[in-house]
C-alpha positions, -999 to 999 in steps of 0.1 A, spaced: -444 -6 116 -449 34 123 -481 45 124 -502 66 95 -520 96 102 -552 78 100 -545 53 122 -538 77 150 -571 103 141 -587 68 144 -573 57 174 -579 91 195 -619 88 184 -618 57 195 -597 65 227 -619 94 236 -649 75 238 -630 46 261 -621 77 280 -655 93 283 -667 52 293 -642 53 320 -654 93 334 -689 77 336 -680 48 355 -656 64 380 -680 91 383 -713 73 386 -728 98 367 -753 89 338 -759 117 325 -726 112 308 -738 80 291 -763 96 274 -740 115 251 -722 85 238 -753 82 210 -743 113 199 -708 115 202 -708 78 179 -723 101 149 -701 125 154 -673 96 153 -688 81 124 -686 116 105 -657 126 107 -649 93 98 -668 91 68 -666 129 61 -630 128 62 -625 104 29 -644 126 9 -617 149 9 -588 125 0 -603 96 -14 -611 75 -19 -647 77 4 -657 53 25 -679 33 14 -659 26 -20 -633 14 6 -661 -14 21 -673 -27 -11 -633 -29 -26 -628 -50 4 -655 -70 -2 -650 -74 -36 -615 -72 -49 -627 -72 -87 -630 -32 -83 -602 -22 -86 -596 -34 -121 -634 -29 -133 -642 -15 -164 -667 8 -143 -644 17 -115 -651 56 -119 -688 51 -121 -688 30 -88 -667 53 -72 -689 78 -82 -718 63 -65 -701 53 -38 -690 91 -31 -727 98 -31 -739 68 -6 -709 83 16 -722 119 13 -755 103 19 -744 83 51 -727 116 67 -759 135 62 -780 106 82 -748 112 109 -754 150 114 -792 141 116 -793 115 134 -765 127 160 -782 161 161 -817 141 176 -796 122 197 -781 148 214 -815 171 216 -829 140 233 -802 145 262 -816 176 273 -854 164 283 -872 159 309 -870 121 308 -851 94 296 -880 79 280 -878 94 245 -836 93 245 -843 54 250 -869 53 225 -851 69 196 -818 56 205 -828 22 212 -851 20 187 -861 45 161 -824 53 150 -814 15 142 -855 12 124 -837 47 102 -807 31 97 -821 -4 81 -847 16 58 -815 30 49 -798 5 40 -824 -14 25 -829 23 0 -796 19 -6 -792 -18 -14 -825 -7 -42 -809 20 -59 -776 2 -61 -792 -25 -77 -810 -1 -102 -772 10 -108 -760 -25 -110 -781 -31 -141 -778 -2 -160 -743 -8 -158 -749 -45 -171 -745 -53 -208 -715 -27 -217 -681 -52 -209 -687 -85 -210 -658 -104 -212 -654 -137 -236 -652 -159 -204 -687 -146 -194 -704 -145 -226 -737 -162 -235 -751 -163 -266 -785 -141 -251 -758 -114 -243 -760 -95 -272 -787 -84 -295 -788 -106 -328 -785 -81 -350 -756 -62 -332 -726 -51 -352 -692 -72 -340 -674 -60 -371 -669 -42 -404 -647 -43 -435 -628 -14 -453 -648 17 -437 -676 15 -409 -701 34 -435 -692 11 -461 -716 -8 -443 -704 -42 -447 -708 -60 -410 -705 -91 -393 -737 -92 -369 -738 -115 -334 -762 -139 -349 -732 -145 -378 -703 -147 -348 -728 -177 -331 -737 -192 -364 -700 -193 -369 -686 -207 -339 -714 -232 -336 -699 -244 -375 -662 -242 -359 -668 -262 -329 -683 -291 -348 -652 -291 -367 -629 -292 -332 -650 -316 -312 -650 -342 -348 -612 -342 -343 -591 -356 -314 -564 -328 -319 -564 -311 -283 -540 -287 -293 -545 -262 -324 -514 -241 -342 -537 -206 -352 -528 -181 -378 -556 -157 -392 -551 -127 -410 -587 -124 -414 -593 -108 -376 -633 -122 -378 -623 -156 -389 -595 -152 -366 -619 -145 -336 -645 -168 -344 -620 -200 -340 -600 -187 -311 -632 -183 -290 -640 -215 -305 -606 -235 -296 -613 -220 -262 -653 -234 -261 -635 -267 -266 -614 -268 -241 -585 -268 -269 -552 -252 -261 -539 -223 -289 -507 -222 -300 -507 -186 -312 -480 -177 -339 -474 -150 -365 -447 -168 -381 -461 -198 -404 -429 -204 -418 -425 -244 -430 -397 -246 -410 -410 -224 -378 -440 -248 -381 -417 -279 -383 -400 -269 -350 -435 -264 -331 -459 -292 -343 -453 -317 -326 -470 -354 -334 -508 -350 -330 -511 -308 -328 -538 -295 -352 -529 -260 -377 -560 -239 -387 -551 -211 -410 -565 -186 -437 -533 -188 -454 -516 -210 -482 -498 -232 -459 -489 -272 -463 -505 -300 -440 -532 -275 -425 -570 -267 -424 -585 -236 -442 -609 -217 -418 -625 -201 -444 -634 -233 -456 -651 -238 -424 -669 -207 -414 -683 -207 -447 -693 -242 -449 -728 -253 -446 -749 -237 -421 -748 -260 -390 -776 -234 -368 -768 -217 -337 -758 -232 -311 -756 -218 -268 -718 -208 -260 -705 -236 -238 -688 -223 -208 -652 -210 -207 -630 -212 -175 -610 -183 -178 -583 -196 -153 -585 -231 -171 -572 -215 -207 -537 -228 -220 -524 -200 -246 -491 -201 -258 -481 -170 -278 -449 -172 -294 -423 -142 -295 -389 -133 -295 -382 -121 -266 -350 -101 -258 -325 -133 -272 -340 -130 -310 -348 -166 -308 -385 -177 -307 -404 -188 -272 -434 -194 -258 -453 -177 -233 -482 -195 -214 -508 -177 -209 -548 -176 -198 -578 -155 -205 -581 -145 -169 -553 -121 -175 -558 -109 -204 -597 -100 -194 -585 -80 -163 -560 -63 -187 -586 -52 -205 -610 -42 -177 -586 -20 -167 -583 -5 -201 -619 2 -202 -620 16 -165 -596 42 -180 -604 49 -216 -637 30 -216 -657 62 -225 -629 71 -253 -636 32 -263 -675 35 -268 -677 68 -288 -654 52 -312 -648 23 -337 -618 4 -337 -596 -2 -362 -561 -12 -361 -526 -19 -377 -514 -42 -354 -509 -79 -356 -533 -98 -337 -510 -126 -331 -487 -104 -306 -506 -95 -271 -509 -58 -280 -527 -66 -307 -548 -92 -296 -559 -77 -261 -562 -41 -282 -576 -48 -314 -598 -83 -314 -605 -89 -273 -612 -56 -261 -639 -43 -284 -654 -78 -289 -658 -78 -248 -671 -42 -251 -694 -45 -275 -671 -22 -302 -674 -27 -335 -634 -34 -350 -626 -37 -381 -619 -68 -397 -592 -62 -423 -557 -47 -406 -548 -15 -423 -515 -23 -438 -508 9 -461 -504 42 -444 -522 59 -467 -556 38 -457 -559 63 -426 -568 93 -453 -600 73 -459 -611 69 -425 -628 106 -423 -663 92 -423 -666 82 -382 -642 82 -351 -621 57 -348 -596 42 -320 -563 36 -340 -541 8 -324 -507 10 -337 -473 6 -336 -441 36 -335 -428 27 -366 -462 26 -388 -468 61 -373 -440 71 -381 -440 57 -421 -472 72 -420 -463 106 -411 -434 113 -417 -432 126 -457 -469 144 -447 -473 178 -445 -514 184 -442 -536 170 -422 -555 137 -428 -590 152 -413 -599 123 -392 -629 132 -371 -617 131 -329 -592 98 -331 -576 86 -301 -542 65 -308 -530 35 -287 -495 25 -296 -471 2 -284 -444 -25 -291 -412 0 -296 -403 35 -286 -423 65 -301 -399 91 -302 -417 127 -291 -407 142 -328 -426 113 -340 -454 117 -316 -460 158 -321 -457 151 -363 -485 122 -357 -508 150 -337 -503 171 -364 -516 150 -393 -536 126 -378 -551 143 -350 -540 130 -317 -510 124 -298 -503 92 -290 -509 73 -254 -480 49 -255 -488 17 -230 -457 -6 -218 -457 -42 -216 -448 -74 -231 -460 -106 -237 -452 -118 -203 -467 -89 -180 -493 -74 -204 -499 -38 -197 -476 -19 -170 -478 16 -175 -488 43 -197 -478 77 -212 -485 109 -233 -450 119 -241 -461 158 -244 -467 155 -208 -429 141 -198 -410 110 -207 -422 94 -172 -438 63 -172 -468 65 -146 -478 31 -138 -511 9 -141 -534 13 -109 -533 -22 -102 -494 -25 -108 -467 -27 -81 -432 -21 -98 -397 -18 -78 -362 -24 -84 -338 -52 -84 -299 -49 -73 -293 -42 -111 -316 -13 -113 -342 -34 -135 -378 -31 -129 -399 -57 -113 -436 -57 -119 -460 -73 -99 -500 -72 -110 -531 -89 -117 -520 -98 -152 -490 -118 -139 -501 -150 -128 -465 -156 -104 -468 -142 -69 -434 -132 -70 -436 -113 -101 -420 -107 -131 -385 -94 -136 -379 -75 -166 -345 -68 -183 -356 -28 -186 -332 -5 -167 -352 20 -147 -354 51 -122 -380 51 -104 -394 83 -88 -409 90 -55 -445 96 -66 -442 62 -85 -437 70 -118 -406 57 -137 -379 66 -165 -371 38 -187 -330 38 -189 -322 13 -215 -323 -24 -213 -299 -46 -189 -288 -63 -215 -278 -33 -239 -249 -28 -209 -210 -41 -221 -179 -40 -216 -153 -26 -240 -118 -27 -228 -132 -31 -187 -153 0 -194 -194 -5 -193 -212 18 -215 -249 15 -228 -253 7 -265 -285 29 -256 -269 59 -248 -250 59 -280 -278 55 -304 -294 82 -284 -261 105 -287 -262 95 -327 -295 99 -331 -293 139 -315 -271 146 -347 -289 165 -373 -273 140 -400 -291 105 -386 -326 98 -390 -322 66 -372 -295 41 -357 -286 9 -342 -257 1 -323 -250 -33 -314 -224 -55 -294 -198 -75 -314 -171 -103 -304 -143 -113 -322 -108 -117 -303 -121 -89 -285 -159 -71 -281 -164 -37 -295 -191 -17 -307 -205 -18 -344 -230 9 -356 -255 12 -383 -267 45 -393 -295 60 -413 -288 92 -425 -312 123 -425 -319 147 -461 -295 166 -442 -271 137 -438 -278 123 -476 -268 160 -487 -238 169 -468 -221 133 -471 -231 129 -510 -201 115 -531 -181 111 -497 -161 83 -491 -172 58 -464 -138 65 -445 -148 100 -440 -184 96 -431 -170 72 -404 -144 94 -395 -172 124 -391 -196 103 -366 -160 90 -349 -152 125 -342 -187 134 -331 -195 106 -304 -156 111 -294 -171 144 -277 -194 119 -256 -172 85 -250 -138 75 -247 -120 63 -277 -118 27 -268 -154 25 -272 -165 41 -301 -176 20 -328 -152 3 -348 -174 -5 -379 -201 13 -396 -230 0 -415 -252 29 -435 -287 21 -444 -319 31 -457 -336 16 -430 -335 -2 -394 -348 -38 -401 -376 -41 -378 -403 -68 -378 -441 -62 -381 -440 -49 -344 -414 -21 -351 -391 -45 -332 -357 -43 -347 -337 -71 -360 -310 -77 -343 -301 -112 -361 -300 -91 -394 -283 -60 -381 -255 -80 -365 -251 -101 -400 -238 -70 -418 -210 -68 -397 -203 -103 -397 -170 -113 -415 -176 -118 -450 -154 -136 -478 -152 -114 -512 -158 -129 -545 -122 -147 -557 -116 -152 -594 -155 -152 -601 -159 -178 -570 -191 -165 -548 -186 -174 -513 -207 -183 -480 -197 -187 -442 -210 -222 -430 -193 -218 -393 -172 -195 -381 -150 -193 -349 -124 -170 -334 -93 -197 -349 -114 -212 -374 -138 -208 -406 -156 -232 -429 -168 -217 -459 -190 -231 -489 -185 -229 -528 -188 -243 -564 -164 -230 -587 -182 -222 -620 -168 -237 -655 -164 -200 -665 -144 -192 -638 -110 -181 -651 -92 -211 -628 -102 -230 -659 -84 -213 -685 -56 -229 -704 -56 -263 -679 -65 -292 -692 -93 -282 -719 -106 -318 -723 -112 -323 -687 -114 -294 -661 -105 -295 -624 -95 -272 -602 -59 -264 -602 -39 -273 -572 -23 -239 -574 -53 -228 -572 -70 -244 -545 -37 -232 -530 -42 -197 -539 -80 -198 -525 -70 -211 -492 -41 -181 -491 -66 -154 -497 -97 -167 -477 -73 -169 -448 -61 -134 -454 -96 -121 -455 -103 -134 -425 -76 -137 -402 -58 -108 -416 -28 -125 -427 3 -105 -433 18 -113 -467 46 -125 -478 37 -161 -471 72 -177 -458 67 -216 -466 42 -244 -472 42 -276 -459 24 -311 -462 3 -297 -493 -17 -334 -503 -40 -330 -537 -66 -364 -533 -94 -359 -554 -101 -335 -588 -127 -312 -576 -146 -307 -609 -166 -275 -624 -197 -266 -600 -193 -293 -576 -201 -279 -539 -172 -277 -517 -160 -270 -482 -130 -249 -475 -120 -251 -440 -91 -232 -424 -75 -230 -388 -53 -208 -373 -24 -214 -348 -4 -181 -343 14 -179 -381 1 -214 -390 -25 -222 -413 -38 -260 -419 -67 -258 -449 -89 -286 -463 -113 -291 -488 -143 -318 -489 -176 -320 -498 -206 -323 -477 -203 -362 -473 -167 -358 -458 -151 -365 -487 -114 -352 -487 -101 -337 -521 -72 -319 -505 -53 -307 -476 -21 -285 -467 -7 -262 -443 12 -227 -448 24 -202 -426 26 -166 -426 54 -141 -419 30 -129 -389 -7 -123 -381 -22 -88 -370 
């Protein structure tokens, strides 16, 4: 491994006094001996001297080694700080001491070099240490008290009467103290340890109640399944036999917080101890796939996420208030908006701010807004003065925060917006003002590099895996360690053997002064192709107003044909008044690919829905309605459903879907079994075999009514 530049200065200091040993002992001369005293402080200052010019100094560098925590404290700066000064102190002692030693050379004896160099300098250097080791302590405790994280809490740790939270406005003056927080969790953990349920389901909206059981669940040793979605059938899927569901909310089969925390007063009780390696929580997301997962997590992570946080922003943190629009259920919101100021001692608010306009009230203090891209930009986007909120500082995260978005929110509210990148599985990675440059810049504690695929791996203290996490986030990563986000691995096809980024075309749609906003996603169906859903600007709404859809697609065609090659420019069009995006500004893919999905039109009054659908094959459902006008004229007495027209249905579902070419040239095996009667539910399946067509219909028991088969002059 090649050497650094410190490791040689290092190695000639040490190599010149080897040297000057070996001059004394070839010469025999002692005189030269009686240098080395001096020639050590001079060693020792340059050495120490030297790191406070680049850093960091050398005395931060022992007690890092010492004690790893440092790096990610919350007072990192103001131990560096000091340290700066002990090494400043230490160089001084060097140029003092060294400058005795060498005077004491020159006299007439050896007696008073022996005495100060074998004795009085080492008696100078332990007062100094012992000095030091005083003040540092001094330090030590007025640093004490500020971050304390959950893990380390005890119920003496905060003044009774300190402020944990506030509802509505922080003048309003309607607070939640410590001594209600102890009260509180001293009534929720008789609750927990009366029941054998080791694992609890929580959902809070209520971000006090919300706190008070989940530092509860975690004084009982419980593990938390963490979820936003309380769905009855979400729920179904996750609660397994003999796993407990606390809640604020209307939900069946669970247990009301509320309830609890304002029960009967049960005292106040000591915090039982918490180890934060030992915690089990499982927050549920979706992930990249759209489909709901777990992620395991522990409290030791999340606390050095949040140590870090502070060791950056901490004095932003303690001049403010927080208050928040973010979910407490996702990490973001839970590390930003509940764990961080509780460990810091910040009041937050207790109630999320769901309504844009709330921020016009929050004039009376300073506040730390933590919120997401696309409530900052409902928020700001139809504004045109200024809110007048007094010095805020904006977290967001969860989504990209486009710079237009970012200057309009420094123009209304105040601030521009430090973005921070993660996800549930690495917490926090980087960070970034956007009016500085799109480049990421990474945490200090974070290690990132590159896989074969160009996709960033991340390695840090909030990753429990040696080895990492790998994320799916294309990247380019710079040589001063800062990186560009490039799309994600999986927004990468392949449209006719041609890869192209469904990133890189939103971006080119979204540069048109017509969109507002835009999604373009992958779709398969004999072969892949791109499908794109558009928002359009004022601009857009204006110039395309009483257009037909053909042109509007043909405009945007034209536009991104200036870009990309005509095999892969969208092939259908979607136009919106908004993205669907979830609580998180996350879009929704699920949705956004159902309005391309192949739909069956309305027949004769009939109302169709796709049950399964493959390349060759589709199953629909339906009920044909007594008004329908199949009914007319047949059999008024007693109406079924023609068997010309369950004929006819089969003919035109087929041609909706497989696009059949009409004239139809024969049928063949057409069997009628059962009458299928007014409203009845039905199933209509159809394959396809080249220009044959084989349809049944049954009902959801398997019941056959009727079956046939047809072909079709040809299929396109």
């Amino acid at each position: 491994m090649a050497w650094s530049q410190k490791r040689i200065k290092t190695a000639l200091c040490i190599g010149f006094l080897v040297c000057g040993g070996l001059v004394a002992l070839v010469t025999g001369s002692a005189r030269i001996l009686t240098f080395y005293p001096a020639l050590v402080n001079l060693f020792f200052l340059v050495l120490f001297g030297h790191t406070l010019f680049v850093g960091p100094s050398m005395v931060y560098r022992f007690a890092a080694l010492k004690d790893k925590s440092i790096a990610i404290s919350p007072y990192r700066k103001k131990i560096a700080a000091y340290c700066r000064k002990v090494t400043l102190v230490w160089c001084c002692f060097f140029i003092v001491n060294g400058s005795i030693a060498l005077l004491s050379v020159f006299g007439e004896t050896y007696r008073f070099w022996a005495l100060y160099n074998g004795c009085i300098a080492y008696i100078l250097m332990g007062l100094l240490f012992v000095g030091e080791y005083i003040v540092r302590k001094v330090v030590q405790k007025n640093m004490k008290g500020d971050f304390i994280p959950l893990t380390q809490i005890k119920l003496n740790s905060r003044d009774m009467d300190s402020i944990v939270c506030y509802q509505g406005r922080y003048t309003d003056g309607v607070f939640k103290t410590w001594q209600d927080f102890a009260r509180d969790c001293t009534k929720m953990r008789h609750f927990l340890m009366a029941h054998k349920e080791t694992q609890w389901i929580l959902n809070c909206e209520d971000c006090y109640y919300f706190y008070v059981t989940f530092a509860s669940l975690l004084q009982c040793r419980k593990e938390i399944l963490l979820t936003a979605n309380i769905t009855p059938e979400f729920i179904k899927e996750i609660r397994l036999p003999g796993i407990g569901f606390l809640t604020d909310q209307k939900a069946p089969d669970s247990t009301d917080i509320a309830a609890i925390v304002e029960g009967p007063d049960a005292g106040i009780e000591e915090f039982p101890a918490i180890e934060a390696s030992e915690t089990r929580i499982h927050m549920y997301t979706s992930g990249s796939t759209g489909h709901p997962k777990a992620v395991l997590q522990r409290m030791k992570e999340f606390e050095e996420d949040n140590a870090f946080v502070i060791s950056k922003w901490g004095h932003e943190f303690w001049k403010r208030k927080v208050c928040s629009c973010v979910n407490q259920h996702h990490i973001y919101g839970l590390l930003f908006s509940v764990v961080l100021p509780f460990a810091a001692g910040i009041p937050f608010r207790r109630n999320r701010i769901t309504i844009p306009a709330e921020f016009k009230s929050l004039t009376d203090d300073s506040y730390v807004i933590v919120a997401v891209p696309a409530f900052l930009k409902r928020t700001v986007e139809d504004e045109t003065e200024s809110f007048g909120l007094k010095s805020p500082v904006i977290f967001t995260s969860g989504g990209v925060l486009t710079p237009d978005v970012a200057r309009k929110t420094d123009e209304i509210m105040g601030f521009w917006p430090i973005e921070v990148y993660g996800s549930t599985e690495t917490s926090g990675i980087a960070y970034r003002q956007s009016k500085n440059g799109l480049e990421w810049t990474p945490f200090d504690n974070a290690e990132i590099s590159q896989n074969a695929e160009g996709c960033l791996i991340i390695r840090s203290p909030y990753i429990s895996d040696p080895a990492g996490f790998e994320t799916a986030d294309l990247v380019e990563i710079f040589p001063d360690g800062r990186f560009l986000l490039k799309g994600r691995s999986d927004s990468i096809v392949k449209i006719e053997e041609k890869r192209i980024s469904v990133t890189e075309v939103e971006n080119r749609l979204n540069q048109n002064p017509y969109v507002k906003d835009s999604c373009v996603i992958a779709m398969e169906d004999r072969r892949q192709y791109l499908a794109a859903a558009v928002v359009l600007s004022p601009a857009g709404a204006e110039k395309f107003a009483g257009a037909e859809k053909f042109e509007i697609n043909q405009y945007f065609r034209s536009y991104l044909a200036g870009f990309f090659e005509a095999v892969v420019l969208p092939r259908k069009w979607r136009y919106l008044d908004a993205i669907p995006q979830n609580a998180m500004g996350k879009r929704k893919k699920a949705e956004i690919k159902a309005l391309f999905e192949k739909k069956i039109e309305d027949i004769h009054g009939i109302s169709f829905a796709i049950k399964e659908q493959e390349e060759k094959k589709i199953s629909v459902t339906f009920s044909a309605p007594e008004s329908c006008d199949f009914y007319d004229g047949h059999f008024p007495e007693q109406k079924f459903l023609p068997a010309v027209a369950q004929f006819h249905i089969a003919v035109k579902v087929a041609e909706q879907y497989f696009k059949v070419a009409v004239p139809l040239v024969e049928t063949r095996r057409i069997k009628f079994s059962h009458p299928i009667l007014p409203d009845r539910p039905m199933i209509l399946t159809i394959s396809c075999d080249g220009s044959k067509f084989q349809f049944a219909y049954s009902d959801e028991a398997g019941k056959e009514y009727s079956k046939g088969t047809f072909f079709s002059k040809e299929t396109v």
